[in-house]
C-alpha positions, 0 to 999 in steps of 0.5 A: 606398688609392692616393696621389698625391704634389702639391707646392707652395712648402712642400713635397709631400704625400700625397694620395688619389689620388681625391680631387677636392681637392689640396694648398692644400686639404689645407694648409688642412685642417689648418691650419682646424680651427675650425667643422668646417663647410664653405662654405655651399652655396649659395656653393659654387654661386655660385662654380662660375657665377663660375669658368664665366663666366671660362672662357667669357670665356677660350674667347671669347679665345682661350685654349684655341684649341688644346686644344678638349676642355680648354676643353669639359671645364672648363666641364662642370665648372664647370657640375656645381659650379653645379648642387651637384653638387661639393658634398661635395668643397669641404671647407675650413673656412668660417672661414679666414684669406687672406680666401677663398684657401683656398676659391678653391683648393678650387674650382680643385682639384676644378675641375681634378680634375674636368676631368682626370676628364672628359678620361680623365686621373688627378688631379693631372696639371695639366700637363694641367689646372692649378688656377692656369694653367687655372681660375684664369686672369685671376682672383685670390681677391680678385674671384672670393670676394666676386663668388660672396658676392654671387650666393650672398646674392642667391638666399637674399634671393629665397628669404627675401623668397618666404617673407615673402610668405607670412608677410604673407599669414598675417597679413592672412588673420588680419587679415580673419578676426579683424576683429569681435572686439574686444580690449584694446589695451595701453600698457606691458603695461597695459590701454588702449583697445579695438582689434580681434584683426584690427588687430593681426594687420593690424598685424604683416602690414604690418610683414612686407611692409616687410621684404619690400620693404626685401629686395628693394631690398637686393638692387640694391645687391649685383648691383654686382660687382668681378670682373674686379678680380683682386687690389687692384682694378687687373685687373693679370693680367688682360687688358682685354678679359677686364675688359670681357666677364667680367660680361656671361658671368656676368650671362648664366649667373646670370640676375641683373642683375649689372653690373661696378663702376665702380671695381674698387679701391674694390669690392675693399678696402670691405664696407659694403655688406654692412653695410647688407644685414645691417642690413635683416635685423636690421631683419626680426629685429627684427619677428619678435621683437617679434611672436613676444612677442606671439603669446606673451603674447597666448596666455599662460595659458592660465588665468592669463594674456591667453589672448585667442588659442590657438596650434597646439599642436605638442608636450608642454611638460614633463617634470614639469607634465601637460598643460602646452603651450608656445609652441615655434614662437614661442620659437624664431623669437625665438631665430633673431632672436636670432642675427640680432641676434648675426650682425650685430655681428660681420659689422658689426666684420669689415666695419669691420676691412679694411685698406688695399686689401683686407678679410682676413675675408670669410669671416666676412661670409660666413657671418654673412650667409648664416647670417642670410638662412636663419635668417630664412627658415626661421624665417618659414617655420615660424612661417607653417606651424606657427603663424601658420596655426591661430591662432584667437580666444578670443572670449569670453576677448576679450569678457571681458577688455573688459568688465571693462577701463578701456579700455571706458571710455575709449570712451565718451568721446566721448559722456560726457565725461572726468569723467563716465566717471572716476565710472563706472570708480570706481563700477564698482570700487567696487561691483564691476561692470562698466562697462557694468552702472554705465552702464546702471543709471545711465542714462548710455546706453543699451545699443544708443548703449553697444554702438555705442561699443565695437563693432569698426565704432567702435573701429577708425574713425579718430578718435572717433565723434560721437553724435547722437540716440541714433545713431553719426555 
């Protein structure tokens, strides 16, 4: 294999003489064996729109006046990076120290590898087309890394919030189809009043759709970008009207509303923000924990246990139990809300342990955001598909479970009156019957007033029904 030797403060290297990457890569290979795990693409991309809007910022400047061809390959190069099309060669670590550098320099590498490529030259002649003078120019890590951070979070949020929306319209599709059968609603896991499945279902599509909304808002607060900033905030490097014009090019490529921070300093040295957003995803990880149990023990059993609904089945549940089927999709949402909750302390104690002017794990926050935002997406995408779509009601399990549940009880209240409804549920466990059997032989109603009590129309009304004349008002 072919070599080319590169130099830098600490030495020379060897290199293949085809790859795209350079030395501050290969350093940072060697010292960053952590995660085995390169950047996230979708930060990769980000960072080759943020690399082609300071070229054109450049171009407009006047900086590659002399050398058209230069300024045109550059930019094809920062476009292909845009398109994912470089992927494969930002090969460092996700994890690194130098708060991004080592990624910075990956991209200006393989930027400049790719230009020297366009132009007809051999890599690594940056003579010609250099990583710092050239890609790097009127830039430092410290703007460019957390700039691609926002633009990458950003699209991911779009695709999460897309996949929530589907969710939710799962949910109140199950909400409609579920509205006429009656259930026991529960209170610490005992049995409480009559609800219907389809309020339940309702219930959860409402949850989704806060966290569809509370995604989209999220998303204003991250279009606030510090590039343009260079290494603390004060643009030193930087010419002034580089600052003024490199937002709008990015704001053009990207599509995205983005707009340049009114105090560099400060955007550069805090990451709360990216608290806040972590926040709302805990919060999104939360519902679907708290509804994956559900679905869980509303399917349990399916003999022994609530088994009030039936979950699509998606494989065998046991190497050893016959038969045995498992609720898999819920089981794994859980544990991808799980990582969310984990991603979120550690992106929250990496946001808190900046210092000074500037925040050295962005890296971190990094991939614990956008580990999250496509751990949520993917969970909401399969519990929608491979769940949330084949649930159906076991209607007469439901019926069942009614009639035989104090909750039945409780509806009667308003017709009965609380001492009396305690003589009927003791008489029922007493004689072992059912409420509605004690009501009837008692005389207490009759069984059209009983079943108007207990119907979905009655126990899904806003307060509690009056009876007059034998009827519900």
């Amino acid at each position: 294999m072919r070599s080319r030797v590169e130099e830098d403060l600490l030495g020379k290297a060897f290199l293949p003489q085809e790859s795209l990457y350079g030395i501050h890569t290969l350093r940072a290979l060697e010292n960053f064996p952590i995660t085995r795990k390169p950047p996230h693409p979708s930060l990769i991309e980000a960072y080759g729109d943020v690399k082609l809007a300071c070229a054109r910022t450049n171009c407009d400047l006047g900086v590659w006046r002399d050398d058209p061809h230069k300024a045109q390959a550059i930019q094809r190069a920062c476009m292909e990076m845009a398109q994912g099309l470089l992927n494969e060669h930002v090969l460092v670590d996700c994890l690194q120290g130098g708060a991004g550098t080592s990624t910075n320099m990956n991209v200006n590498e393989v930027l400049a590898n790719r230009s020297l490529e366009l132009l007809g030259t051999e890599h690594g002649r940056y003579d010609r087309v250099s990583p710092l003078d050239d890609i790097n120019l009127h830039q430092s890590t410290n703007d460019t890394y957390p700039t691609a951070l926002r633009i990458a979070a950003i699209r991911r949020l779009r695709t999460l919030e897309a996949c929530l929306v589907v969710l939710q319209e799962a949910f109140q599709d199950l909400e409609r189809r579920f509205a006429h059968v009656v259930k026991v609603g529960r209170t610490q896991l005992q049995d409480a009043v009559l609800t219907t499945l389809g309020r339940s279902m309702g219930a959860y599509a409402e949850a989704f759709g806060r966290d569809r909304w509370r995604i989209c808002k999220c998303q204003e607060r991250l279009r606030v970008v510090n590039l343009g900033g260079t290494a603390i905030g004060t643009g030193l490097g930087a010419p002034r009207d580089f600052i003024f014009r490199v937002t709008e090019a990015l704001r053009s490529i990207t599509g995205i509303g983005l707009a340049r921070a009114e105090n560099l300093l400060e955007a550069t040295q805090n990451a709360d923000i990216f608290v806040e957003v972590s926040g709302i995803l805990k919060a999104c990880a939360a519902n679907l924990l708290k509804v994956s149990t559900d679905l869980r023990l509303m399917a349990s059993g399916p003999e022994t246990g609530l088994a009030e609904i039936r979950l699509p089945q998606r494989q065998a549940g046991s190497s050893i139990m016959p038969g045995k089927i498992n609720p898999v999709i819920p089981e794994a949402v859980s544990q991808a809300a799980m990582m969310v909750f984990g991603h979120d302390a550690v992106l929250t104690l990496a946001c808190a342990s900046g210092n000074l002017e500037l925040n050295p794990f962005l890296p971190l926050i990094a991939l614990c955001l956008l580990e999250s935002i496509d751990l949520l997406a993917a969970a909401c995408d399969i519990l929608n598909r491979h769940c949330a779509a084949g649930i159906e009601a076991d209607e007469d399990r439901c019926r069942r479970h009614a009639a035989n549940s104090t909750a039945t009880a409780t509806a009667l209240l308003p017709a009965l009156g609380y001492d009396t409804v305690c003589r009927i549920v003791t008489a029922a466990r007493d004689q072992g019957k059912t409420v509605k059997e004690v009501v009837l032989e008692g005389g207490f109603l009759t069984e059209k007033a009983f079943e108007q009590l207990i119907g979905a129309e009655a126990v899904c009304r806003l307060g509690s029904p009056t009876l007059l004349g034998g009827s519900l008002r």
